[in-house]
Backbone atoms as SQL, in Angstrom:
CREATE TABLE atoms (id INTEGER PRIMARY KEY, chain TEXT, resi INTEGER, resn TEXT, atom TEXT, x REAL, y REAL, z REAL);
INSERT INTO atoms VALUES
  (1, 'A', 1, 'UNK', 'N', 2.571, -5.168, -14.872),
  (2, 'A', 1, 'UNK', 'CA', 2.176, -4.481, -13.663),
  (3, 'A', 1, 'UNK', 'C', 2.041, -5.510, -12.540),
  (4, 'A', 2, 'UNK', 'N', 2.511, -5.368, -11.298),
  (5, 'A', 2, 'UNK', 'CA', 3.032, -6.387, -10.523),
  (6, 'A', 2, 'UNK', 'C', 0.903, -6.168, -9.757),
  (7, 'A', 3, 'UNK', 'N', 1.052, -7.691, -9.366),
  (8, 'A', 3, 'UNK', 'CA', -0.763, -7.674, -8.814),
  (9, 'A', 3, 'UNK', 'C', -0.440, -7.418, -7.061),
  (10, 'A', 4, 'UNK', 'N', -1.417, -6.875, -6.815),
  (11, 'A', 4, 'UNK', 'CA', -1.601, -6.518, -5.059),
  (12, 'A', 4, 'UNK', 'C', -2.335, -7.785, -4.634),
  (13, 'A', 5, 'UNK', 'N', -1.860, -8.176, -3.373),
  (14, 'A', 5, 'UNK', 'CA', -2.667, -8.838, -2.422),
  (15, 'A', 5, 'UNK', 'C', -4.244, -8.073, -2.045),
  (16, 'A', 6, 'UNK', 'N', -4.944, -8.747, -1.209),
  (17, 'A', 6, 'UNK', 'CA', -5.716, -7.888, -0.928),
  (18, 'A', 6, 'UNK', 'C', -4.936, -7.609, 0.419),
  (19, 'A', 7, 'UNK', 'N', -4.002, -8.057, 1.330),
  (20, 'A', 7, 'UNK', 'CA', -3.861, -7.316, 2.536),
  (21, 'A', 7, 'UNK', 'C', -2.823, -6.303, 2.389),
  (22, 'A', 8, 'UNK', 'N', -2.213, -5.857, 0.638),
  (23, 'A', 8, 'UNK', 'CA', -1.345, -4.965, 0.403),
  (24, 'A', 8, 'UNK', 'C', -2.564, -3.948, 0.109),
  (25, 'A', 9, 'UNK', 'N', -3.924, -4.232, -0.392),
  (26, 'A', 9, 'UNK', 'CA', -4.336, -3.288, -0.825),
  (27, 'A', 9, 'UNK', 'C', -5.110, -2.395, 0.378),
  (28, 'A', 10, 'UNK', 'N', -5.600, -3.442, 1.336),
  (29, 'A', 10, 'UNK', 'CA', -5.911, -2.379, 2.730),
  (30, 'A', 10, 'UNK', 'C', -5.184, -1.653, 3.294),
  (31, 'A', 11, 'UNK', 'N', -3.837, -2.532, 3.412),
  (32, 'A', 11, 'UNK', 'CA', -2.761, -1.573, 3.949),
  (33, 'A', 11, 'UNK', 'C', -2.777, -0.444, 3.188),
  (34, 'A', 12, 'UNK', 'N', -2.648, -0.197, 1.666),
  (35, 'A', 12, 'UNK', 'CA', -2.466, 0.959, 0.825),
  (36, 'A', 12, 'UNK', 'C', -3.762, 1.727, 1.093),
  (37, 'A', 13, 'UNK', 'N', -5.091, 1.313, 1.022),
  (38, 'A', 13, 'UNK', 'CA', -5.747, 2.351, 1.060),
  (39, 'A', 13, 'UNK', 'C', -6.209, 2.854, 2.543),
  (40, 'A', 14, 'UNK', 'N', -5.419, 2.313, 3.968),
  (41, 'A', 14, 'UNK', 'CA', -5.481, 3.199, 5.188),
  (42, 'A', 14, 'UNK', 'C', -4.095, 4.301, 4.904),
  (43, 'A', 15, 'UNK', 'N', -3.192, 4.058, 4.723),
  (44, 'A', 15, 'UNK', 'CA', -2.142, 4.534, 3.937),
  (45, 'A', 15, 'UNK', 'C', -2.400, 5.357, 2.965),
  (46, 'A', 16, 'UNK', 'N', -3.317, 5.484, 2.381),
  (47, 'A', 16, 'UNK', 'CA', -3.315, 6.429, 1.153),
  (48, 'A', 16, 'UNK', 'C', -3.215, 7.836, 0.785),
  (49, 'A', 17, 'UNK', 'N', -2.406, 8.108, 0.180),
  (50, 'A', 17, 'UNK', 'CA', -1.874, 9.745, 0.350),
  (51, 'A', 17, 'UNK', 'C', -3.066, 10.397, -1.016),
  (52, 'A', 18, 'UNK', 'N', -2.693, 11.356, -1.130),
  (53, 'A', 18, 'UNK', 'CA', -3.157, 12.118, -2.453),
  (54, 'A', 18, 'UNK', 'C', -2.675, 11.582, -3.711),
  (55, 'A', 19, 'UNK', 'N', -1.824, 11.319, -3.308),
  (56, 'A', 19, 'UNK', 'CA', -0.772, 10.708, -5.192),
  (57, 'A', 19, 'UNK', 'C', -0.248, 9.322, -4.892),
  (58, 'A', 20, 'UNK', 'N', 0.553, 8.653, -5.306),
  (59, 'A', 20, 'UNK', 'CA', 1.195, 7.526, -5.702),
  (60, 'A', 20, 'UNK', 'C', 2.529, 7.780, -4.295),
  (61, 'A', 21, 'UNK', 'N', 2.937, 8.915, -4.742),
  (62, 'A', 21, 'UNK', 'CA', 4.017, 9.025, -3.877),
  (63, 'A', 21, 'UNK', 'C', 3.837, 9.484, -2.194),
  (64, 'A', 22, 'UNK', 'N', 2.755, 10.101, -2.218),
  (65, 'A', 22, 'UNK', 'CA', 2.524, 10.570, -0.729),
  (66, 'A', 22, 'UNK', 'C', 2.127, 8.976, -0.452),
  (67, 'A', 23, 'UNK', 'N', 1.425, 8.025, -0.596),
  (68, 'A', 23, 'UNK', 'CA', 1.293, 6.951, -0.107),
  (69, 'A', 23, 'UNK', 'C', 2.689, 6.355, 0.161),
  (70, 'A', 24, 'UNK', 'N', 3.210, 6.263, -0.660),
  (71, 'A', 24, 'UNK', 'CA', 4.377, 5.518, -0.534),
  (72, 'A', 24, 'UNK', 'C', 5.489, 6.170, 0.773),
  (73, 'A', 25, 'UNK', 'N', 5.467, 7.364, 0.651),
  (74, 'A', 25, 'UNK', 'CA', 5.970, 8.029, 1.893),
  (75, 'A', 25, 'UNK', 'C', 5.326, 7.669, 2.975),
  (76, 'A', 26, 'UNK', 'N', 4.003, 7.592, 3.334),
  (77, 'A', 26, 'UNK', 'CA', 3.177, 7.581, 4.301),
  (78, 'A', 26, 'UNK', 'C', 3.357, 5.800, 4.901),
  (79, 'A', 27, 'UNK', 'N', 3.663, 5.415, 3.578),
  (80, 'A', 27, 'UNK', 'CA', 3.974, 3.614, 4.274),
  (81, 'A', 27, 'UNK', 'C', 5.248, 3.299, 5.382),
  (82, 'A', 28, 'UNK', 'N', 6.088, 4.499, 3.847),
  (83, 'A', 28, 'UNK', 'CA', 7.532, 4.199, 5.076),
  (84, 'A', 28, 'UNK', 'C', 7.613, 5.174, 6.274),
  (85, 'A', 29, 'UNK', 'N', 6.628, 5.828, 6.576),
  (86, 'A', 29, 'UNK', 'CA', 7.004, 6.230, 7.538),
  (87, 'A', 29, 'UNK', 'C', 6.743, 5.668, 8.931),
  (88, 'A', 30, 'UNK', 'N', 5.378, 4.740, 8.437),
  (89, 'A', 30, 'UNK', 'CA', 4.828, 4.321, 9.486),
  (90, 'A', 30, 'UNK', 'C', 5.852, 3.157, 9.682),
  (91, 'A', 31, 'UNK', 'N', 6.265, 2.452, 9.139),
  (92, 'A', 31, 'UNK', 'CA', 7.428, 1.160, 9.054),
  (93, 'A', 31, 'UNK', 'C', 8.575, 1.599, 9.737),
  (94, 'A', 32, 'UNK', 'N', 8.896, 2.749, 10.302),
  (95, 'A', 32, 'UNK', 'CA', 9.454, 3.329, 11.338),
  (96, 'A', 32, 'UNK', 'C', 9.450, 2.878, 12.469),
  (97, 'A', 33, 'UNK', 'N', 7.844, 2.875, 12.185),
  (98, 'A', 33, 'UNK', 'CA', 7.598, 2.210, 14.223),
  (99, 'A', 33, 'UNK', 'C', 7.049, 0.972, 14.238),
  (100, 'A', 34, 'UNK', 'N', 7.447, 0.290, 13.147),
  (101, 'A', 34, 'UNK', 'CA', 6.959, -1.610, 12.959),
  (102, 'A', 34, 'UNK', 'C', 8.083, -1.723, 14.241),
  (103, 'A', 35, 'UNK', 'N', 7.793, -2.635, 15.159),
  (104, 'A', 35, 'UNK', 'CA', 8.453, -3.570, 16.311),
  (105, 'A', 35, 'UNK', 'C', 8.841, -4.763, 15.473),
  (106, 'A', 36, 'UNK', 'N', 10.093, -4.816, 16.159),
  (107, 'A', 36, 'UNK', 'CA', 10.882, -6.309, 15.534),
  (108, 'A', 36, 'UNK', 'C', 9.650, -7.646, 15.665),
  (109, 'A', 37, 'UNK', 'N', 9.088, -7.498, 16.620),
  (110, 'A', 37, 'UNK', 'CA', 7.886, -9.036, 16.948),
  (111, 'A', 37, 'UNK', 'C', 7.221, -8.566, 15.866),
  (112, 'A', 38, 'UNK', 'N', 6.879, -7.600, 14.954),
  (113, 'A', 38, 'UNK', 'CA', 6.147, -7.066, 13.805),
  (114, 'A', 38, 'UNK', 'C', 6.450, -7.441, 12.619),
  (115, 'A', 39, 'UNK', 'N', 7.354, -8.846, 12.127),
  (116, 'A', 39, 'UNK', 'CA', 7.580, -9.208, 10.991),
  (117, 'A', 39, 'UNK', 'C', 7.105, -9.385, 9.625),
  (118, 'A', 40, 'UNK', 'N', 6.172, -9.996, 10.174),
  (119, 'A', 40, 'UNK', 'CA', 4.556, -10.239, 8.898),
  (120, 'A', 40, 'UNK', 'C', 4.157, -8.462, 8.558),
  (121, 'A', 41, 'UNK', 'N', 4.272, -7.532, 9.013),
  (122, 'A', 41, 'UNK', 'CA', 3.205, -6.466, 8.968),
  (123, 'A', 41, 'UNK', 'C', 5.130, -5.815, 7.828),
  (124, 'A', 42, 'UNK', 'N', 5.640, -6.347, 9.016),
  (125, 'A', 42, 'UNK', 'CA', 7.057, -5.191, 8.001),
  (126, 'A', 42, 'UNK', 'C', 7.573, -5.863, 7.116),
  (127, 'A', 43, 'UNK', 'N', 7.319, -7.326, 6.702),
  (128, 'A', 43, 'UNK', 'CA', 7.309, -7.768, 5.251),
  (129, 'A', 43, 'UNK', 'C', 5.981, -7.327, 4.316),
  (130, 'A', 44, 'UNK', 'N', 4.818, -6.920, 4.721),
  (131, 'A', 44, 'UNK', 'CA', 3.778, -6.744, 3.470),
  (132, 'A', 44, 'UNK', 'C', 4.188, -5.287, 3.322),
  (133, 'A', 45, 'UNK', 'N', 4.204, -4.456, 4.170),
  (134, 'A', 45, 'UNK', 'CA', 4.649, -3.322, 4.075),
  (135, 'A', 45, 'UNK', 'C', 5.454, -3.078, 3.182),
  (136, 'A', 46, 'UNK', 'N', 7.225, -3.486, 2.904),
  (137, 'A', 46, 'UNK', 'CA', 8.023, -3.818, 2.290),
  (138, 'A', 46, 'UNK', 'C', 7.593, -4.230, 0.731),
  (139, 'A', 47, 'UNK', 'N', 6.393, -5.287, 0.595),
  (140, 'A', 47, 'UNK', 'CA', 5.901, -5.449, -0.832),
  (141, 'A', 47, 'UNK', 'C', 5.079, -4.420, -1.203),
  (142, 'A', 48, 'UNK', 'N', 4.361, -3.963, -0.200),
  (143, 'A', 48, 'UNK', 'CA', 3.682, -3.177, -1.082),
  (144, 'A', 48, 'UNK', 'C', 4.334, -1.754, -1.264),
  (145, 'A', 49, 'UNK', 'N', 5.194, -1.257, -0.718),
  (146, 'A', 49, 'UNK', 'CA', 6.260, -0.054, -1.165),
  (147, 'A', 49, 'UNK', 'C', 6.841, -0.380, -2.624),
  (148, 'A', 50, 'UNK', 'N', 7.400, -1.386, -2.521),
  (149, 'A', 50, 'UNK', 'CA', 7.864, -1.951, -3.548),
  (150, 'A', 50, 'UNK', 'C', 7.093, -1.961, -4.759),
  (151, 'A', 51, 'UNK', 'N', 5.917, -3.105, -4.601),
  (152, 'A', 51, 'UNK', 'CA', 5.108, -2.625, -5.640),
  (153, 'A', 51, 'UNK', 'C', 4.619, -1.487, -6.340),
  (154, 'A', 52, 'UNK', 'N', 4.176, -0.354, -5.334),
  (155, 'A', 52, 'UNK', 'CA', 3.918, 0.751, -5.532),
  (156, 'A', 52, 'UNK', 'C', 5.164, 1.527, -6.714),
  (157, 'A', 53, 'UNK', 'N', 6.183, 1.288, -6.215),
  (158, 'A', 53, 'UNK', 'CA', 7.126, 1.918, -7.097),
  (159, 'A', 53, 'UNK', 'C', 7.038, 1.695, -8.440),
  (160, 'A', 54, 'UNK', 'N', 7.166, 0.325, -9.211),
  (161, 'A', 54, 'UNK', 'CA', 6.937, -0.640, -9.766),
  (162, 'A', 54, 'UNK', 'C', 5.696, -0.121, -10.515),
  (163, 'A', 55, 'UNK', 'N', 4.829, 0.856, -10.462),
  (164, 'A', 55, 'UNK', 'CA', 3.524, 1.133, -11.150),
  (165, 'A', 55, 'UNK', 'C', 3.286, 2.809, -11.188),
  (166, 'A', 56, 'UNK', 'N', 3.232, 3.419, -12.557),
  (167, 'A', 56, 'UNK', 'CA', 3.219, 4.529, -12.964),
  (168, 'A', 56, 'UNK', 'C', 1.919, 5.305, -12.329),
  (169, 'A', 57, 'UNK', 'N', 2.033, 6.622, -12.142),
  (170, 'A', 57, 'UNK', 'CA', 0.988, 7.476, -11.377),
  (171, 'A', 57, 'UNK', 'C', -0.517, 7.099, -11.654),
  (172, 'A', 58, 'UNK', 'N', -0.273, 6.725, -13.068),
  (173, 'A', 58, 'UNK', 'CA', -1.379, 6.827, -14.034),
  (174, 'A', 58, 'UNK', 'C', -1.994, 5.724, -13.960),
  (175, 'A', 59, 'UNK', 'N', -1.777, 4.313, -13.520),
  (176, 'A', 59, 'UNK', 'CA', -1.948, 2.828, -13.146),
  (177, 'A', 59, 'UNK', 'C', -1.983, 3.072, -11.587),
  (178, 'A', 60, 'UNK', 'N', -1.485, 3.904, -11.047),
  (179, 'A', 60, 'UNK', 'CA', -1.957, 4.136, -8.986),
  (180, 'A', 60, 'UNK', 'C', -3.021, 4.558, -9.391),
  (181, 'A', 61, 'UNK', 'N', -3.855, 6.001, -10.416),
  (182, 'A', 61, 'UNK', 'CA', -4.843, 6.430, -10.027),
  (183, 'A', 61, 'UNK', 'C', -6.006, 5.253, -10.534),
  (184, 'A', 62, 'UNK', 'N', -5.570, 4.283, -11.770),
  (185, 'A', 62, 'UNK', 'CA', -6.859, 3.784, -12.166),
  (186, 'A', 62, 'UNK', 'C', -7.215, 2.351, -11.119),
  (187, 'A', 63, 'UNK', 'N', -6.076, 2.538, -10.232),
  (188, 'A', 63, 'UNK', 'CA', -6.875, 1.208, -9.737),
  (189, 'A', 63, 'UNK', 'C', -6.874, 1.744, -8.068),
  (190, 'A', 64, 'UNK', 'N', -7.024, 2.938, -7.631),
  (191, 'A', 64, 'UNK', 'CA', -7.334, 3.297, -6.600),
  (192, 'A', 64, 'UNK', 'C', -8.431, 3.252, -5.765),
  (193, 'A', 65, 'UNK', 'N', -9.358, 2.551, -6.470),
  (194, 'A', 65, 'UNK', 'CA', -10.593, 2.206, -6.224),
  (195, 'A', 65, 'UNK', 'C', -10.281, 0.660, -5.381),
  (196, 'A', 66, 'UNK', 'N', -9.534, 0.052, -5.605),
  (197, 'A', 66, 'UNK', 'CA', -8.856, -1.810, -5.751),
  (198, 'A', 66, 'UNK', 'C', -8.438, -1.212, -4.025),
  (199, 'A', 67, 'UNK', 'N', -7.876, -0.041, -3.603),
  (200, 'A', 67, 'UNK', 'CA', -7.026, -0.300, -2.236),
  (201, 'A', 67, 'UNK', 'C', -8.486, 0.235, -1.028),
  (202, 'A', 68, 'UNK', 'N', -9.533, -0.111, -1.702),
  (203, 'A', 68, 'UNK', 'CA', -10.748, 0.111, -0.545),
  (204, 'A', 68, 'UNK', 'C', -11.787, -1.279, -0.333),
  (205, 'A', 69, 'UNK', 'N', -11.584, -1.895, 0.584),
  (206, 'A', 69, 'UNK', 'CA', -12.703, -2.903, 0.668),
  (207, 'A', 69, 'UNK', 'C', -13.972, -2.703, 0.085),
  (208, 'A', 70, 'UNK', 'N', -14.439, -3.439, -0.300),
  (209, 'A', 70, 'UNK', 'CA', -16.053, -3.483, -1.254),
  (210, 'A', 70, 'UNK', 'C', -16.843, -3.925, 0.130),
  (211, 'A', 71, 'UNK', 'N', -17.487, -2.821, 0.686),
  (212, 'A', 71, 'UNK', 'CA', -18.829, -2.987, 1.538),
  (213, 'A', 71, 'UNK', 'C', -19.921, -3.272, 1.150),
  (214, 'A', 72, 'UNK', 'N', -20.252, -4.365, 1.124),
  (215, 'A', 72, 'UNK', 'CA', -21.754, -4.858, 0.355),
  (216, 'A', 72, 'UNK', 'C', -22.313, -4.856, 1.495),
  (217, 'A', 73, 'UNK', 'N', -23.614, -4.425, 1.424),
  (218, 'A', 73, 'UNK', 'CA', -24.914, -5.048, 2.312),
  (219, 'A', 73, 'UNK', 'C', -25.449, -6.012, 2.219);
């Protein structure tokens, strides 16, 4: 199972659809309107689509918790 960055996993969980696949739709869609000066954002983008594919529904839901920052007080 390929490992997430943590700036693949914020991206995924502002991104985050209902399932595995609505995220993954929801990434590329926004990568639509990445601007060419937008390289860095439309290469993590790019990994983390990728990755996403790369990992069964059942491995998106158990680590769906992983694409939300840990807010400690």
């Amino acid at each position: 199972m390929p490992i997430f960055t943590e700036d693949e996993c914020l991206l995924i969980g502002y991104y985050m659809g209902d399932n595995r696949e609505d995220t993954i739709l929801n990434l590329e869609e926004m990568s639509e309107y990445i601007s060419s000066d937008e390289s860095d954002l439309d290469l993590l983008t790019s990994s983390a689509v990728y990755k996403l594919t790369q990992i069964t529904d059942e491995q998106f839901n158990a680590m769906s918790d992983d694409f939300f920052p840990d807010f400690k007080e």
